[in-house]
N, CA, C and O atoms as a GROMACS GRO file, in nm:
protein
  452
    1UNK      N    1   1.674   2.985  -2.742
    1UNK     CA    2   1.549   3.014  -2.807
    1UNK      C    3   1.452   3.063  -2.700
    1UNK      O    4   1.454   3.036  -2.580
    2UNK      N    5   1.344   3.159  -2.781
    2UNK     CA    6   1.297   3.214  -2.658
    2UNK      C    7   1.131   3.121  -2.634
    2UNK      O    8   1.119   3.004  -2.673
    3UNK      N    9   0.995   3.209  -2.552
    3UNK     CA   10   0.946   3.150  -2.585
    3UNK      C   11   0.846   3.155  -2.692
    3UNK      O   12   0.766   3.074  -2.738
    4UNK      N   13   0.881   3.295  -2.723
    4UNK     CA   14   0.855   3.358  -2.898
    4UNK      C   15   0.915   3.282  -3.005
    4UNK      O   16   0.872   3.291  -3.120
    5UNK      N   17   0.978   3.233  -2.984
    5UNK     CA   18   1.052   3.178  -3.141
    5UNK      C   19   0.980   3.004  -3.087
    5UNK      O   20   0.968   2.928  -3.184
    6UNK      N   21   0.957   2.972  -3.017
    6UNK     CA   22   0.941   2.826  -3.051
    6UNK      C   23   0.802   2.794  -3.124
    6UNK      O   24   0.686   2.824  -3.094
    7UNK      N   25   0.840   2.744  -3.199
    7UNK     CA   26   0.720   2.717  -3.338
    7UNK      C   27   0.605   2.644  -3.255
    7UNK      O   28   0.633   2.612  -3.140
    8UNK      N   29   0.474   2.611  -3.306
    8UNK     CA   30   0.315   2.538  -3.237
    8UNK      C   31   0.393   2.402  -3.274
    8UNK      O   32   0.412   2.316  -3.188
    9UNK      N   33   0.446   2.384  -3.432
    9UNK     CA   34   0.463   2.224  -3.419
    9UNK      C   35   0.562   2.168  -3.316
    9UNK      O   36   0.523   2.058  -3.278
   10UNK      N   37   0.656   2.199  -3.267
   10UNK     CA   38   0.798   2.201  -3.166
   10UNK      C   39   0.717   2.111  -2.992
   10UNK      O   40   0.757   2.035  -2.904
   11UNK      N   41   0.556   2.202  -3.036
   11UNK     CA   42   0.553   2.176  -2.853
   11UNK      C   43   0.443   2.045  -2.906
   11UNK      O   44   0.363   2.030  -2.997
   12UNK      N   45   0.503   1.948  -2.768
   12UNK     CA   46   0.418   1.828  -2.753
   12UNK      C   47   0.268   1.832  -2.736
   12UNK      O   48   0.249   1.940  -2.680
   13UNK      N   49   0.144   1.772  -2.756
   13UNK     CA   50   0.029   1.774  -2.723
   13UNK      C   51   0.024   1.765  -2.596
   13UNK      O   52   0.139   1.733  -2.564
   14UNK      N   53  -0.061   1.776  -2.474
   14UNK     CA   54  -0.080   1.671  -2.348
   14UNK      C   55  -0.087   1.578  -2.330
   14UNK      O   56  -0.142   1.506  -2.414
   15UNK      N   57  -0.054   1.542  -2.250
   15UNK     CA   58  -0.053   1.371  -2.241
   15UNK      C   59  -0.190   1.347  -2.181
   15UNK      O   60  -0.197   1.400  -2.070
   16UNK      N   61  -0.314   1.277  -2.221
   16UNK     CA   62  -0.419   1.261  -2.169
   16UNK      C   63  -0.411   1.197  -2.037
   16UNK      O   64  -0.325   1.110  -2.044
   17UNK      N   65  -0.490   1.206  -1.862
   17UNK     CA   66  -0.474   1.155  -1.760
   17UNK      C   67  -0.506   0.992  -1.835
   17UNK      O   68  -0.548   0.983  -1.951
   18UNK      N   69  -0.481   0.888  -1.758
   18UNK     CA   70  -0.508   0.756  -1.752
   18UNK      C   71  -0.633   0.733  -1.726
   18UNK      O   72  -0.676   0.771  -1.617
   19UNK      N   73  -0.712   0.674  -1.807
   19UNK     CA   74  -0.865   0.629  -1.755
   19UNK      C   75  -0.865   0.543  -1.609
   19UNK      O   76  -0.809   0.434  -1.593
   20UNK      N   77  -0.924   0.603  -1.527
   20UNK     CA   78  -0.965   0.608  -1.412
   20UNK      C   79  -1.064   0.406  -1.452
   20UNK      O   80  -1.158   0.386  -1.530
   21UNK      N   81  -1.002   0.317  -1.376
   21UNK     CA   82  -1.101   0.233  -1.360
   21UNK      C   83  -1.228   0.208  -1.256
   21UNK      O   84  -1.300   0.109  -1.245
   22UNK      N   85  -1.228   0.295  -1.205
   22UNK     CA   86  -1.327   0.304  -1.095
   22UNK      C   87  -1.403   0.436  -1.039
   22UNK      O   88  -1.358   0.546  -1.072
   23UNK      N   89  -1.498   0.428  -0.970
   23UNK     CA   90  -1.558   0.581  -0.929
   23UNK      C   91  -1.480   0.651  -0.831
   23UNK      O   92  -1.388   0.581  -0.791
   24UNK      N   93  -1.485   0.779  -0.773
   24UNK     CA   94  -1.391   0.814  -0.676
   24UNK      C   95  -1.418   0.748  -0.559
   24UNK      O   96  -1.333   0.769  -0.472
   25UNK      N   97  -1.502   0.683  -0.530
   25UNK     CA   98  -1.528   0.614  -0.404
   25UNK      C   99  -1.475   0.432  -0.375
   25UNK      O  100  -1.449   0.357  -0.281
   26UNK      N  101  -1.484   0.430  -0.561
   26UNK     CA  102  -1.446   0.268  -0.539
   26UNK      C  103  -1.291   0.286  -0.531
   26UNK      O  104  -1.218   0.383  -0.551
   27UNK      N  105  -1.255   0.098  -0.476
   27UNK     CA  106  -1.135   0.120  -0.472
   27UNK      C  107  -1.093   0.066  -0.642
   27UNK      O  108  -1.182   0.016  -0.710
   28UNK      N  109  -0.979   0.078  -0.689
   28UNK     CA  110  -0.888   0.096  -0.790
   28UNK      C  111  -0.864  -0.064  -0.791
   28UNK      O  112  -0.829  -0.116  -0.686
   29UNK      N  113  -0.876  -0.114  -0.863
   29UNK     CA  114  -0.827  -0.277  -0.907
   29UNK      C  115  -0.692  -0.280  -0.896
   29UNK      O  116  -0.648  -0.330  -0.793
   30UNK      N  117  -0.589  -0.226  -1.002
   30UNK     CA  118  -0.469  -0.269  -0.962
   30UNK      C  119  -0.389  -0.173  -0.905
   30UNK      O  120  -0.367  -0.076  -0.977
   31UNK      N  121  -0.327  -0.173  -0.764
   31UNK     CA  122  -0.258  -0.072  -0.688
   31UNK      C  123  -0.136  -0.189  -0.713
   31UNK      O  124  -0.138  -0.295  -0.776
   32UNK      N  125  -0.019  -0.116  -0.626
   32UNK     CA  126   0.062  -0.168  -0.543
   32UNK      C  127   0.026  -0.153  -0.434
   32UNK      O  128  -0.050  -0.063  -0.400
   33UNK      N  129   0.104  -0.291  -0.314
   33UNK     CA  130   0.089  -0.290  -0.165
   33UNK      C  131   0.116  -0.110  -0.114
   33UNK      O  132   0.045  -0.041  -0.041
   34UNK      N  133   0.212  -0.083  -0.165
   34UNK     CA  134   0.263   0.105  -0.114
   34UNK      C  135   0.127   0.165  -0.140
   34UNK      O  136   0.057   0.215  -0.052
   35UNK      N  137   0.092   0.154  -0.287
   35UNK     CA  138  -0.024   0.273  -0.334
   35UNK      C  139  -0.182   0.230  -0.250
   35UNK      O  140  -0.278   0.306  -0.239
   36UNK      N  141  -0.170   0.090  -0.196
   36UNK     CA  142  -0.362   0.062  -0.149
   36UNK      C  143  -0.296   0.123  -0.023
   36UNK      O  144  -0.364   0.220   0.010
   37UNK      N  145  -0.156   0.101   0.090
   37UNK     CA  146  -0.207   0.147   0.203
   37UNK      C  147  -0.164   0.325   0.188
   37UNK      O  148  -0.214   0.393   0.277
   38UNK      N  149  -0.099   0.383   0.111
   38UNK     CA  150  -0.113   0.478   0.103
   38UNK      C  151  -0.294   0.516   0.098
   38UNK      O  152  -0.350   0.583   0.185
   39UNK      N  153  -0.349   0.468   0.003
   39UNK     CA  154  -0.470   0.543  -0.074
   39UNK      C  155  -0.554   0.512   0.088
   39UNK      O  156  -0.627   0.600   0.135
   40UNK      N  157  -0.530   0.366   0.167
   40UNK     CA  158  -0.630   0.397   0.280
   40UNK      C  159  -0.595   0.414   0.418
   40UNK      O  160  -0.652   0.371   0.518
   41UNK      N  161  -0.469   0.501   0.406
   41UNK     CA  162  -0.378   0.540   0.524
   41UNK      C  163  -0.397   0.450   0.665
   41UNK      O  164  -0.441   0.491   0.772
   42UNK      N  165  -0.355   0.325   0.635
   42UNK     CA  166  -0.312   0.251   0.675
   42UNK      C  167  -0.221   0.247   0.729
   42UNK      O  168  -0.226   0.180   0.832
   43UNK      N  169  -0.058   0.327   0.687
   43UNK     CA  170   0.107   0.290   0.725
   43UNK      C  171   0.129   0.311   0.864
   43UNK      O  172   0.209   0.235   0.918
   44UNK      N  173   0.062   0.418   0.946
   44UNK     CA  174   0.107   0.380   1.095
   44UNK      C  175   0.039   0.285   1.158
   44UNK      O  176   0.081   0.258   1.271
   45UNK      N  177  -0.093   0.200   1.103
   45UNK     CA  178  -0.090   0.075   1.194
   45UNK      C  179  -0.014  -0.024   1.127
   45UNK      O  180   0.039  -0.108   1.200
   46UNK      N  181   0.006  -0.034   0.994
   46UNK     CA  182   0.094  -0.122   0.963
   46UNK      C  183   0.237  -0.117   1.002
   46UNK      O  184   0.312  -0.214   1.015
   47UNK      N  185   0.262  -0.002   1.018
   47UNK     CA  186   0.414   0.055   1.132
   47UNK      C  187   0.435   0.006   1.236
   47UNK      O  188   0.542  -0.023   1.290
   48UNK      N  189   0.303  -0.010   1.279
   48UNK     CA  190   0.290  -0.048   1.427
   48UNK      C  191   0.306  -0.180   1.397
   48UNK      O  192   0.416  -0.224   1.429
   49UNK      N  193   0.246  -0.243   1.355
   49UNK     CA  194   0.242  -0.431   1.350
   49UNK      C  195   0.399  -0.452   1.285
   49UNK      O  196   0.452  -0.547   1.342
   50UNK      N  197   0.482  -0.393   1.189
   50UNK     CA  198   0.640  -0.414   1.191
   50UNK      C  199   0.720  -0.396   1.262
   50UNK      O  200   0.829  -0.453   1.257
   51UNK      N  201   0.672  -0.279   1.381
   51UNK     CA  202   0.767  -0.240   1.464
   51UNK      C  203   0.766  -0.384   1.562
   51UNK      O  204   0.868  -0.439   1.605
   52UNK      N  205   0.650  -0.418   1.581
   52UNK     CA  206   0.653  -0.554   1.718
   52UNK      C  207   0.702  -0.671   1.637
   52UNK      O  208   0.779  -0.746   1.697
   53UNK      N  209   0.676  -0.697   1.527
   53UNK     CA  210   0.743  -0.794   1.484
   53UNK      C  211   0.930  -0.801   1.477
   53UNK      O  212   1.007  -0.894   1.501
   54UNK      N  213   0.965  -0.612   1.420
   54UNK     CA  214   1.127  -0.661   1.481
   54UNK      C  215   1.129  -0.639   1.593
   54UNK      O  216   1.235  -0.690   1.631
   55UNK      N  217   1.045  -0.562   1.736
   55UNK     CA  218   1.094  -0.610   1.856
   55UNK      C  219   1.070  -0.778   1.901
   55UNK      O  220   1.155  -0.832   1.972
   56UNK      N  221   0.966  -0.845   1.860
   56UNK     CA  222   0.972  -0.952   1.843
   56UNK      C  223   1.094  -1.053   1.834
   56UNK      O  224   1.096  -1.155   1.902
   57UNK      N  225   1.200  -1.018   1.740
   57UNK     CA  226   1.280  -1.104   1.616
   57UNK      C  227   1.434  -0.989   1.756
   57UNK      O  228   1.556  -0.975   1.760
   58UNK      N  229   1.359  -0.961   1.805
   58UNK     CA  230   1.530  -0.888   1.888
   58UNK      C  231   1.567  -0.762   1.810
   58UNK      O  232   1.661  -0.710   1.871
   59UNK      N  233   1.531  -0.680   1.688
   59UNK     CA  234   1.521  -0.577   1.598
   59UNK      C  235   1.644  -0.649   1.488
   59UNK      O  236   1.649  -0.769   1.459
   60UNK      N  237   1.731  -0.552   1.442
   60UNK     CA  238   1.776  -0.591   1.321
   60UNK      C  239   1.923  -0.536   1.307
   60UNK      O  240   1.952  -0.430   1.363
   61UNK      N  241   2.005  -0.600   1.243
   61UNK     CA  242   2.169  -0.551   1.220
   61UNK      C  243   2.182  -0.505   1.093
   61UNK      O  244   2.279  -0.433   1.070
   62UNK      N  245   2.065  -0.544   0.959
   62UNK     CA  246   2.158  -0.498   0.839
   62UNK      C  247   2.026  -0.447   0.766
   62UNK      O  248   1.929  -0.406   0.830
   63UNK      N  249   2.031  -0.453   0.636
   63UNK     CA  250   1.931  -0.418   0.582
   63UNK      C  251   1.824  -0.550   0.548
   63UNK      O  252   1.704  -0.560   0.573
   64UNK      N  253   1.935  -0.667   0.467
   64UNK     CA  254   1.872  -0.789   0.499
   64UNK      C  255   1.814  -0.848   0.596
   64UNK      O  256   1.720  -0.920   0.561
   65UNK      N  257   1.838  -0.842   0.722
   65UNK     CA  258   1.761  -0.880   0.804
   65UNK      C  259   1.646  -0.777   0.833
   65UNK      O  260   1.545  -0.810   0.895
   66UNK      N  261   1.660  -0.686   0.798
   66UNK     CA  262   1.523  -0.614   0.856
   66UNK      C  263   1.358  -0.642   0.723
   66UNK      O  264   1.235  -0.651   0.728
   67UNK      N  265   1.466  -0.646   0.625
   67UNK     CA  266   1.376  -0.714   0.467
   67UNK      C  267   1.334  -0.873   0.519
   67UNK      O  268   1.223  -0.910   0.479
   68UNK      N  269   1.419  -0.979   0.613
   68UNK     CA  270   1.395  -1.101   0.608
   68UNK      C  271   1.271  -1.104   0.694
   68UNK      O  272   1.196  -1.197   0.666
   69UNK      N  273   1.223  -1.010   0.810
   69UNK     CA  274   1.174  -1.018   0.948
   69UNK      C  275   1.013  -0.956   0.821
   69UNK      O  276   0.908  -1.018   0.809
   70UNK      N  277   1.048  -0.829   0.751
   70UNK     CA  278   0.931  -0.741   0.713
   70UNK      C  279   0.841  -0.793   0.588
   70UNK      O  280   0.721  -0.805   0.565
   71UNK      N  281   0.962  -0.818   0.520
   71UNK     CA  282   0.881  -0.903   0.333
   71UNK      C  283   0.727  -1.038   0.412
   71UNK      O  284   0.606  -1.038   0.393
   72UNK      N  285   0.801  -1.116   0.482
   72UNK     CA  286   0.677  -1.228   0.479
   72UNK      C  287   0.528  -1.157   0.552
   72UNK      O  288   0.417  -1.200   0.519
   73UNK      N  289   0.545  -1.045   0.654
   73UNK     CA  290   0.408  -0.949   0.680
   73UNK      C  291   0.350  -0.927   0.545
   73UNK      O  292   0.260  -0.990   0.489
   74UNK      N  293   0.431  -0.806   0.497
   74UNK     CA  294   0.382  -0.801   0.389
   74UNK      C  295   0.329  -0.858   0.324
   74UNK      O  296   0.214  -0.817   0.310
   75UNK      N  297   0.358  -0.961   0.254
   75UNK     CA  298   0.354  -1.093   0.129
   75UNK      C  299   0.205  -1.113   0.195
   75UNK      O  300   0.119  -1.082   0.114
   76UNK      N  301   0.144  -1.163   0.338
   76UNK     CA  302   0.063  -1.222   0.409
   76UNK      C  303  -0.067  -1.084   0.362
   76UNK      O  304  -0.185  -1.096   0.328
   77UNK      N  305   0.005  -0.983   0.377
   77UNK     CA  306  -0.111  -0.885   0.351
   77UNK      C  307  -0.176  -0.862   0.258
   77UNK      O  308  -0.297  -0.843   0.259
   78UNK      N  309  -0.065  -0.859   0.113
   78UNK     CA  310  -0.096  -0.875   0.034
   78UNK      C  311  -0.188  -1.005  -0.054
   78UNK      O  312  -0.246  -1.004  -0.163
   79UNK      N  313  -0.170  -1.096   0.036
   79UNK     CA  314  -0.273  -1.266   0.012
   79UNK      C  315  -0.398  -1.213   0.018
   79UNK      O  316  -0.480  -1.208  -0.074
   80UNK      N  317  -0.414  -1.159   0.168
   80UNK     CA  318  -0.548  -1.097   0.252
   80UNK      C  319  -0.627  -1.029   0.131
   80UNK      O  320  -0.725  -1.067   0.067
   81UNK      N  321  -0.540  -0.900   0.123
   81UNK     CA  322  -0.585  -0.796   0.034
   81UNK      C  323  -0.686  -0.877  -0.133
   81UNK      O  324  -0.799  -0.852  -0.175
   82UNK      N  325  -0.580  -0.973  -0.184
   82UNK     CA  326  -0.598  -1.062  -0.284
   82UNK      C  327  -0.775  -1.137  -0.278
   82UNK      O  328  -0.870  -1.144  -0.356
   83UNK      N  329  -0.742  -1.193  -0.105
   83UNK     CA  330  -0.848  -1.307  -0.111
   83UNK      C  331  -0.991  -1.188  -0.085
   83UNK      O  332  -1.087  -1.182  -0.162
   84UNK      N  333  -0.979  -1.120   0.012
   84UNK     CA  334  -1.084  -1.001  -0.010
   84UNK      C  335  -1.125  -0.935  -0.063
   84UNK      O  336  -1.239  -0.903  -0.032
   85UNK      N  337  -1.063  -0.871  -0.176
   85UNK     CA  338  -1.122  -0.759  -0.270
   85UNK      C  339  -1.212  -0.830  -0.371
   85UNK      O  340  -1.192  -0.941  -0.421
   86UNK      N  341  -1.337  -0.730  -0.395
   86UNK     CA  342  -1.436  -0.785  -0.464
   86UNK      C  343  -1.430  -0.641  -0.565
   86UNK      O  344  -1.401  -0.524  -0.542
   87UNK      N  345  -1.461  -0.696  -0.654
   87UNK     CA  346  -1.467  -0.575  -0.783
   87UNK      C  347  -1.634  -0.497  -0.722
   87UNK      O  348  -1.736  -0.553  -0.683
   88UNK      N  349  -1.605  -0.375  -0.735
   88UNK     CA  350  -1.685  -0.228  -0.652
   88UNK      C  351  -1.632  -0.224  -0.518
   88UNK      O  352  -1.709  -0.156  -0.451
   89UNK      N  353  -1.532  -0.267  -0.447
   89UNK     CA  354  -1.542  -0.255  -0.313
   89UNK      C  355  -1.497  -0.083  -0.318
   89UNK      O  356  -1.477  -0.013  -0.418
   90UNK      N  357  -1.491  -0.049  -0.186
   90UNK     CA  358  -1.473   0.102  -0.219
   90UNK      C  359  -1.331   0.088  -0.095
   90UNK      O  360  -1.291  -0.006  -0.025
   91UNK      N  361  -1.283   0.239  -0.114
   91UNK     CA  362  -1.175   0.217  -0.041
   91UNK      C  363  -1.179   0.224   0.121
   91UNK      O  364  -1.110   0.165   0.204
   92UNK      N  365  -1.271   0.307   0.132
   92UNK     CA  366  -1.366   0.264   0.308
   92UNK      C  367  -1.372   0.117   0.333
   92UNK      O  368  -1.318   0.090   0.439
   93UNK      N  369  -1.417   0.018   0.273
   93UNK     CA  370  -1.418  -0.103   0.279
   93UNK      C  371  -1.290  -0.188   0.240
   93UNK      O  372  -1.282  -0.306   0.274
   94UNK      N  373  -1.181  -0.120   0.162
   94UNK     CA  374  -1.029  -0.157   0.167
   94UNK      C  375  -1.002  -0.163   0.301
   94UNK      O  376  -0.983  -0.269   0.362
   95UNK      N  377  -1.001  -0.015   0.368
   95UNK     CA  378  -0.900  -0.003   0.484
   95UNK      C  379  -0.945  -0.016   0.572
   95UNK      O  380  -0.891   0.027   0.674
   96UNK      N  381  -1.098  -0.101   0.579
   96UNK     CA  382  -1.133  -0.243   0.683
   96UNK      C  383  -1.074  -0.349   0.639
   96UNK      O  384  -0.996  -0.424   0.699
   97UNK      N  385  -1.107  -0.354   0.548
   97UNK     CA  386  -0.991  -0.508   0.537
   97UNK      C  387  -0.859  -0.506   0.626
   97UNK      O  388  -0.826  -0.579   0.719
   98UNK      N  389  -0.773  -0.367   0.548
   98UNK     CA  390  -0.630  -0.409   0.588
   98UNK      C  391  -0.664  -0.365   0.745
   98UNK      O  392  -0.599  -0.439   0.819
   99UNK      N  393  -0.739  -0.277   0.815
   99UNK     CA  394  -0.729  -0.281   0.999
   99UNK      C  395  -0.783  -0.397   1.024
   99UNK      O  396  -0.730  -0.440   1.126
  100UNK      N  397  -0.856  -0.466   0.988
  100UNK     CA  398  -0.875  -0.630   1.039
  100UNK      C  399  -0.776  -0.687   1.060
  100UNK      O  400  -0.749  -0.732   1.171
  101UNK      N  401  -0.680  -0.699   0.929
  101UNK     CA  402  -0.579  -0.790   0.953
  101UNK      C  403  -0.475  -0.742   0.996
  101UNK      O  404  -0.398  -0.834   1.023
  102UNK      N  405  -0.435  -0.651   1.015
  102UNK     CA  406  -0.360  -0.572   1.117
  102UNK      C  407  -0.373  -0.590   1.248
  102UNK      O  408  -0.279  -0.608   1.326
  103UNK      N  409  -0.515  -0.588   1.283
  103UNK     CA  410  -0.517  -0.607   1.448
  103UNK      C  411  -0.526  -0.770   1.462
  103UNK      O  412  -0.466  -0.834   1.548
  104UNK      N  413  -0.596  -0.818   1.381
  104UNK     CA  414  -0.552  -0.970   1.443
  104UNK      C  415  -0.436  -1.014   1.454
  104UNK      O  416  -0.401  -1.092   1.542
  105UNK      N  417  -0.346  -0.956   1.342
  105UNK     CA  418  -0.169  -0.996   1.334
  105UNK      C  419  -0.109  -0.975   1.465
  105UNK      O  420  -0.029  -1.042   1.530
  106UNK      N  421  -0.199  -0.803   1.497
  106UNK     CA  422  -0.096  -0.768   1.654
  106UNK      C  423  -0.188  -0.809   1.761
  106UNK      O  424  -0.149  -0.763   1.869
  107UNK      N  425  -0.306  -0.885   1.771
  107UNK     CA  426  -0.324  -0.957   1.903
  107UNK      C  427  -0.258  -1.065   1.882
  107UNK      O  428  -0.276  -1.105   1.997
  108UNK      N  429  -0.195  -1.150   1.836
  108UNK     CA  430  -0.154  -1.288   1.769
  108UNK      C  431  -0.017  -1.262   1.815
  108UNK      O  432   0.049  -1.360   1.851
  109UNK      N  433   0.046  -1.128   1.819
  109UNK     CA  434   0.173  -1.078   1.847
  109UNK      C  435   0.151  -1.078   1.990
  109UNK      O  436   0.251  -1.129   2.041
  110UNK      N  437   0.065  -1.044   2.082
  110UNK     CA  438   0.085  -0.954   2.206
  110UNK      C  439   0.026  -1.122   2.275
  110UNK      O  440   0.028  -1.146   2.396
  111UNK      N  441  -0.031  -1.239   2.152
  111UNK     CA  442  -0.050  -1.332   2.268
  111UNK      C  443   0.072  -1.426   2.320
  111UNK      O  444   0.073  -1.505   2.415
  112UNK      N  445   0.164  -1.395   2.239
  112UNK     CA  446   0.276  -1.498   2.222
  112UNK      C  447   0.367  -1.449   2.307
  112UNK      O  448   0.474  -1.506   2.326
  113UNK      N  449   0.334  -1.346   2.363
  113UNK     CA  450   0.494  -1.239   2.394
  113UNK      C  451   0.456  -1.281   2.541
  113UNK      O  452   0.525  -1.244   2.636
   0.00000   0.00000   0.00000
């Protein structure tokens, strides 16, 4: 069929975008851990604070162990993220949060070593 023959009723409406819960400046209430440090480009210091933790741990042999050494950072960040966010915070004030706790994690790392 071409795109002459396909009838008006045949084609779907649009799908309306998702109502936006926030202004473009605030941050977004519910992300995932991926989507807040994506949204406040965060991942190479958080790269950085996983990488010392598996040089820390001696690095890693499988996939499980590199999940056993990385999940509890995470999990910890995600508490942080939890106990800090205030409804209007904006995402400038997200990705102070997460470099706070990023650098205290890796002085806490560099005091032990």
């Amino acid at each position: 069929m071409t795109e002459k023959e396909i009838s008006p009723d045949c084609i779907s409406p649009p799908v309306p975008e998702p109502a936006v819960e926030s202004t473009p400046s605030e941050f977004p209430r519910s992300n995932s851990l991926e989507r807040i440090i994506d949204l406040t480009d965060e991942m190479a210091h958080l790269n950085e604070l996983v990488m010392m933790h598996l040089d820390k741990k001696g690095g890693f042999t499988t996939a499980e162990a590199y999940f056993a050494i990385v999940q509890p950072v995470l999990d910890l960040l995600e508490v942080e993220i939890g106990v800090r966010y205030h409804p209007g915070m904006t995402i400038k004030e997200m990705k102070l949060v997460i470099q706070d706790w990023i650098d205290a994690e890796i002085a806490d790392l560099r005091k032990t070593r």
